[in-house]
N, C-alpha and C positions, 0 to 999 in steps of 0.2 A: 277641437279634436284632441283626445287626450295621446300621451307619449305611449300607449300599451297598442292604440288602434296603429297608430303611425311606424310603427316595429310590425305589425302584423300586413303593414299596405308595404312596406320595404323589403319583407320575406318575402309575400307573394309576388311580388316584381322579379325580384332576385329569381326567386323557383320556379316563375313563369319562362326563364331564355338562362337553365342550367348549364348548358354547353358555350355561351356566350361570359355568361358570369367566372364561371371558372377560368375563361382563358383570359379574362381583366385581371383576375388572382395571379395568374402564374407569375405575372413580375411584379407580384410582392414576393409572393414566395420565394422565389429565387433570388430577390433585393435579401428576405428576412435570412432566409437559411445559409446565403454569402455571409452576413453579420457576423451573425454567431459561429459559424466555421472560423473567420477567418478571428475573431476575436478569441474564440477559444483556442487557437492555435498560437498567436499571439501572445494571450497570459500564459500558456502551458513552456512555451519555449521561455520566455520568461523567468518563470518558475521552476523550470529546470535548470537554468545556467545562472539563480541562483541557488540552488539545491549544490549545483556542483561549487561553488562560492565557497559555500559555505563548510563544505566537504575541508577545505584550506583551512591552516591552522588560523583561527581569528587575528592574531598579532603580527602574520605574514607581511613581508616588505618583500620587494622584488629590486634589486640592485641591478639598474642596466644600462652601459658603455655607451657616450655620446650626449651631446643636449638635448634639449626639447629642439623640436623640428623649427619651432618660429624663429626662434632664436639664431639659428645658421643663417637665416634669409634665402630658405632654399637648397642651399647648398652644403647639401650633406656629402662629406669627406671619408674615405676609405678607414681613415686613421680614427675614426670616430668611435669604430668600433673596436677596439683594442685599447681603452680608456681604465678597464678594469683590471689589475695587474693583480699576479702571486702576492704581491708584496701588500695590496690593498686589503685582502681575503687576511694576511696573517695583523695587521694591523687589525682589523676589524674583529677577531677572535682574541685578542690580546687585552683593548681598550675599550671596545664596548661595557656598560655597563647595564642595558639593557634589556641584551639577548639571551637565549636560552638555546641558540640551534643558527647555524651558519652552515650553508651549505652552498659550494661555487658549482658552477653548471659549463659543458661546455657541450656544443650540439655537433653530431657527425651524421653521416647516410653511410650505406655499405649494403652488400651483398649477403645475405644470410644463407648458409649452406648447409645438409646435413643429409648424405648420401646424396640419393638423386633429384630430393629434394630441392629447391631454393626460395627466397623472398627477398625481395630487396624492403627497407624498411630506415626509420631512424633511430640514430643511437645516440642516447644522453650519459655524458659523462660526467657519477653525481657523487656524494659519500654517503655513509648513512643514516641520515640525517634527511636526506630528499624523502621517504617514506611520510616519516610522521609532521613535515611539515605540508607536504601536499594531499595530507587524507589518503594515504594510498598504505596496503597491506598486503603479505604474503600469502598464497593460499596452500603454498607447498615449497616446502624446501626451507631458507634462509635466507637473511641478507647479505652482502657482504662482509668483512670485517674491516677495522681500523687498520691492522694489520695489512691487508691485502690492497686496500686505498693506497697505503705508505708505499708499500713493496712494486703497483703498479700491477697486480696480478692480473692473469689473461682469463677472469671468472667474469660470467653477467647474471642478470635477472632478465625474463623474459615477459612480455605478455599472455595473455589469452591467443588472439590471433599469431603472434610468431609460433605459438606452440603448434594451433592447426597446422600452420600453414607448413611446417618444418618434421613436424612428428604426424604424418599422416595415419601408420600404423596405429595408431593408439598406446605407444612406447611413453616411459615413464622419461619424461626429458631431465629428469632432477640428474646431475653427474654425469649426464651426456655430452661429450665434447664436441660444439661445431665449431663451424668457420666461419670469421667474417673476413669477406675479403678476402687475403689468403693467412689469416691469422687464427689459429687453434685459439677456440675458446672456454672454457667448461660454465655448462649451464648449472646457475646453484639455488635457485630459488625462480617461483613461476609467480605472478602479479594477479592477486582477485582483480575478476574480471569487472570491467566500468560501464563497456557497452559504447555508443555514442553517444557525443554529443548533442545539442538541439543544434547546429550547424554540422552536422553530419561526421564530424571528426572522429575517426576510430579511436578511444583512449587506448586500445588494449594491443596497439599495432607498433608497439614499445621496446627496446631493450635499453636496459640500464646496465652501465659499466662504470667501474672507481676513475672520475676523471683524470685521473693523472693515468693511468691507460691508455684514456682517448687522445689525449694531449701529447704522448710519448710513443704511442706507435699508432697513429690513426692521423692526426693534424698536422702535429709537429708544429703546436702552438705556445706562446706562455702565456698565453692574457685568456679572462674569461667571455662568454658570451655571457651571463648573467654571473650572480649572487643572491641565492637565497637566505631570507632570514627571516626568525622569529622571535618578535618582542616575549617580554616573560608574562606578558598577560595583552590584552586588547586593548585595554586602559593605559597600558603603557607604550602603545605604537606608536604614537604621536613622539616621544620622548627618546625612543627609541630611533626614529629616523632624523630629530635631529644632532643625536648624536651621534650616528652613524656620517651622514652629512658633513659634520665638522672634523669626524675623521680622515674623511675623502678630502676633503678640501684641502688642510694640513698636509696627507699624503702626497697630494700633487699639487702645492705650493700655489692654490690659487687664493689671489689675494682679495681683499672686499670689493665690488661690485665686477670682480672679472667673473664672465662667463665660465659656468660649471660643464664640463666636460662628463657627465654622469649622473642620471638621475634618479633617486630612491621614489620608487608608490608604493602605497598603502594597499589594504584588500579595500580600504574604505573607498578609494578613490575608485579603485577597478570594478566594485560594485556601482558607483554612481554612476561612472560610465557606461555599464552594462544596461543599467537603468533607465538612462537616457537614452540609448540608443533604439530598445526595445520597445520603449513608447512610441519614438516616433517610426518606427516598423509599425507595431500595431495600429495607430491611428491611419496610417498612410493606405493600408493591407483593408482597414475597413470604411475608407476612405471612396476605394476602389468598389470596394463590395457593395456601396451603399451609391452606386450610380448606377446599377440595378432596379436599389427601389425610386431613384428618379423617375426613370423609364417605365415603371410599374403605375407611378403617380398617375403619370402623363396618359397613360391605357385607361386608368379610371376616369379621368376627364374627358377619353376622348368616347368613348360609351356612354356616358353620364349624358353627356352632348347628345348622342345619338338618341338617349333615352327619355330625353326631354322633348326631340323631335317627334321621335315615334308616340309620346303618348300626348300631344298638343290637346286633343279633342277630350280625353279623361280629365288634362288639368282646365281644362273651361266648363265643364261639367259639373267640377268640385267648387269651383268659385262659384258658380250661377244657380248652386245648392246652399252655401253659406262658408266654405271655407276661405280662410284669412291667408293671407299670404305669409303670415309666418309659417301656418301649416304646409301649402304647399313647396317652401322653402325648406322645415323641418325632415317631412316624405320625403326628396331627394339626397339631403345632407346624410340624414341617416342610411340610406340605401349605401352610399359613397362609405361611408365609416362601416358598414357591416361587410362591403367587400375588403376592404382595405385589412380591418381586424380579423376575419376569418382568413384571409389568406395569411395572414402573422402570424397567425396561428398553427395553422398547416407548416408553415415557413420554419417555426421555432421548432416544432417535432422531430422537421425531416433535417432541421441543422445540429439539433442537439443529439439526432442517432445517426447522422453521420460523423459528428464529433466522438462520441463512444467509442462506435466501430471503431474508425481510425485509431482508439488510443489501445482499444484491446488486441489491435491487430501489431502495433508499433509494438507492445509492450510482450508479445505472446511468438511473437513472428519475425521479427526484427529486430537488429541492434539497439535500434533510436526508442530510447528510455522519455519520450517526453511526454511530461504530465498534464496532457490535454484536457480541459475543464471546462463545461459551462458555469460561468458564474452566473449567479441570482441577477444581477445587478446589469447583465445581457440580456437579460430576457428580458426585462422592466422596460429597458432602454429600446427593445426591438418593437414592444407595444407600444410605447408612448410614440415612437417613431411611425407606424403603422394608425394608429390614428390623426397625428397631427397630418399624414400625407394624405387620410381618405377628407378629413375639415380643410385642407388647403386644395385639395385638387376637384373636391365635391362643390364647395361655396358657391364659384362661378355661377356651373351648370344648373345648378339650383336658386342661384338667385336670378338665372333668365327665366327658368319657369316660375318662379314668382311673381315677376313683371311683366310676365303678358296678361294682354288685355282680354277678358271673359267671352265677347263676342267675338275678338278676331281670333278666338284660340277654336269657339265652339264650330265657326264657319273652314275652318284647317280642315284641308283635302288628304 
């Protein structure tokens, strides 16, 4: 019996119990269209945070107070975080050789006020220099100046969201003076808007103040929470943090192999972290999705069974007419592979336009900018998956009705 007859005996099977066949598909479908959701969700987030990566200036280093966590033995110390001092920041602007942008960081919360208005939100206190090393631009107004950093001036920059949420009027916020806390502040510059994160984080729910502001009437701090900085090219990060490094060390008189109290990463490093972390979200996320198409497997097997039973007396028929057992074995297999692949099919339709949807709705409707995609390379992988579960879960039930025997099949009540 040729492969074109054995395709037409497996249709008709199929189209003879429609209502049956389709409900063995559904847990493919719903294995396949899990897949591809949850994978295209996956590389889109991905692909967003590193989009926003990359947003960073390339030769970025992130200067930040305390050891590495293993290193303490657990026992992380109050004083851990105040490792970064004024005196490190001018050191590091003084001896570096090469940076191109230094910028200290110190973090606060507060009350934001403006009439009857309010929001509460956080406040970073940065110089100006945080802009162009974080990808970040003004969309109105100015920055601060060098001058006003020095002076401790009572001016901020604002977000997108502090603006909503504060200028509800649709008032020009540029030179408007609020509060934070009970502190008169003048807004002088508003931040292009970012949107969210792929972990949901408002970028744009932001105020920026010259940190010695925050530090001098907001903490009543002198050490930083971080240190920003930027090598003078990406080639030169590496070169650049350990001269940084040796600064620090020098500065706080730690000698060779004593424990560093502060540690410089790369973007290179924060990418690879991101990287790894992402992957195993995604494999885990379609991990879960893909015990669906287990259970889908397991439907075809248990029908295929059923189908083997139901047609006993057809396949003693075909034997005691001249068919071979690999035929009657091919008739099943294939019946099993054309459930399996047409529900993948349906599966990859309805996963790749709800993948869509989702990304036109995020993208058109909501904050959450993330670049949800189906790759090629998901679909491939949903098919090859979709057939190898209709030849794994088909074989069985089709190698029992191969091995029955002709007369005790024809005599089957």
């Amino acid at each position: 019996m040729n492969i074109t007859n054995l395709f037409k005996i497996a249709l008709k099977a199929i189209g003879a119990n429609k209502m049956r066949s389709f409900l063995t598909m559904l847990g493919i479908i719903i294995g396949v269209s899990s897949v591809i959701i949850m994978l295209a969700l996956g590389t889109g987030s991905k692909a967003t945070i590193m989009q926003e990566i990359e947003d960073v200036d390339p030769g970025a280093l992130m200067i930040i107070p305390g050891p590495e966590y293993e290193e303490t033995g657990g026992n992380w110390l109050p004083e851990y975080s105040q490792t970064i001092t004024q005196a490190d920041y001018h050191s590091i602007l003084d001896k570096s050789k090469y940076l191109k942008a230094v910028c200290p960081m110190v973090y606060s919360s507060g009350q934001f006020i403006n009439g009857k208005n309010n929001h509460s939100g956080s406040v970073q206190g940065v110089n100006n220099e945080f802009l162009d090393i974080n990808g970040l631009s003004i969309s109105e107004g100015d920055m601060f100046t060098d001058a006003e950093v020095k002076g401790s001036a009572k001016v901020c920059i604002i977000g997108k969201t502090v603006v909503d949420k504060l200028f509800t009027n649709g008032a020009d916020p540029i030179g408007t003076v609020i509060r934070i806390n009970t502190m008169p502040v003048r807004v002088v510059g508003v931040l292009k808007s970012k949107g969210r994160t792929a972990f949901g984080q408002d970028q744009d729910d932001i105020v920026l103040m010259p940190y010695t502001t925050v530090m001098k009437r907001m903490t009543s701090q002198n050490y930083f929470d971080m240190i920003y900085v930027a090598a003078t090219s990406k080639e030169m990060s590496q070169l650049a943090k350990q001269d940084v490094t040796e600064i620090l060390r020098e500065n706080h008189k730690l000698k060779e192999g004593d424990m560093q109290d502060f540690r410089v990463n790369s973007l290179e490093e924060a990418t690879s972290m991101v990287d790894s972390v992402m992957n195993i979200l995604t494999l885990l996320l379609s991990c879960i999705a893909g015990i669906s198409l287990l259970v889908g497997g397991i439907g075809i097997m248990n029908i295929m069974y059923v189908s083997v039973t139901e047609r006993t007396r057809e396949i003693g028929l075909r034997m005691s007419v001249g068919a071979r057992t690999v035929d009657i074995m091919s008739q099943f297999l294939i019946e099993a592979i054309l459930i399996s692949v047409t529900g993948g099919l349906i599966g990859v339709l309805i996963g790749a336009g709800i993948s869509y949807i989702a990304r036109f709705v995020m993208m058109h409707f909501t904050d959450y900018h993330i670049l949800i995609a189906v790759e090629p390379w998901t679909v491939l992988l949903s098919f090859g998956i979709c057939t190898i579960t209709g030849v794994f879960f088909g074989w069985y039930p089709a190698k029992k009705a191969a091995n029955l025997d002709p007369i005790d099949a024809l005599r089957y009540e």
